[in-house]
C-alpha positions in Angstrom: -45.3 -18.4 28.6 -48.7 -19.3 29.6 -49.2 -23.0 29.7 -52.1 -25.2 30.8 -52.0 -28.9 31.2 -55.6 -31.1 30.8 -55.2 -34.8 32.0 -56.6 -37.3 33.7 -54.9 -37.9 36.3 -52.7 -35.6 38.6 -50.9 -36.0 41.5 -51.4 -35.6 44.5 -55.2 -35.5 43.4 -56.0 -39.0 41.5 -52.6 -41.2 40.6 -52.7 -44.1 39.1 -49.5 -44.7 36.6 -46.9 -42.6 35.0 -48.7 -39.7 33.8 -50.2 -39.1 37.7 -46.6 -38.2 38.6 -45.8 -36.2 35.3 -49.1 -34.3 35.9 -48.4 -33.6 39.7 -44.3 -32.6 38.9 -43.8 -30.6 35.5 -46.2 -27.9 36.2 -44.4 -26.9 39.3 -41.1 -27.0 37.5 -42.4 -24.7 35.0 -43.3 -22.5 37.5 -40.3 -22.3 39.1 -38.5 -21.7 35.4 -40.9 -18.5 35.4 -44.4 -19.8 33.5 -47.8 -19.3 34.4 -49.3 -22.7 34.6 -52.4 -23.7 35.2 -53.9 -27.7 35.1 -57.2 -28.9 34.1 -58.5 -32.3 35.8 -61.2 -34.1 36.5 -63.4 -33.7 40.0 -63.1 -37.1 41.3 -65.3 -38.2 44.6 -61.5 -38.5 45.9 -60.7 -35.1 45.0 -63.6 -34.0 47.2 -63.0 -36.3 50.3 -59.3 -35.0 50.0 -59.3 -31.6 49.0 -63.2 -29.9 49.3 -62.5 -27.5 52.0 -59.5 -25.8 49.8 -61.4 -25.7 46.4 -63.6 -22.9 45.1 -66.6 -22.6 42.8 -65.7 -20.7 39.7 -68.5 -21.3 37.0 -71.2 -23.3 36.5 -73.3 -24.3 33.3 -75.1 -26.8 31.0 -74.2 -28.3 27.7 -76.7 -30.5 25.4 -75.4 -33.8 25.5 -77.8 -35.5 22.9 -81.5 -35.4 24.3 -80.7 -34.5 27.5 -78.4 -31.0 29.3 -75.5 -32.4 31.5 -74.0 -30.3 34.3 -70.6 -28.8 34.0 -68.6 -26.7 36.6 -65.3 -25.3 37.0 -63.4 -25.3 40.3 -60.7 -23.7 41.6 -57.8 -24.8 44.0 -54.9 -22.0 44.5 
């Protein structure tokens, strides 16, 4: 089964209650019961300070956000 978790928080990433840990443990068990998992957080300025030199560029792109086009991009850490 393909299965894809979008939160706020993750660990080891950001943590700051509960659903940190749940975010940072389930999807490896899953993966170990034999589903493709993938998880969908936020790019905090910890994430980068942390992590930068192991995440990828995937895609990046503009949405209108009332008057104005705000930045998106997707990242990518194997």
């Amino acid at each position: 089964m393909k299965i894809l978790f979008v939160a706020a928080e993750g660990a080891p990433f950001s943590k700051t209650g509960g659903l940190g840990d749940v975010i940072g443990a389930l999807p490896k068990s899953l993966v170990k019961a034999g589903h493709e998992v993938a998880v969908f957080l936020p790019y905090y300025d910890m994430v980068e300070a942390k992590f930068g030199n192991q995440i990828e560029d995937v895609l990046h792109f503009e949405v209108s956000v009332g008057w104005r086009r705000q930045y998106c991009g997707i990242k990518k850490m194997s």
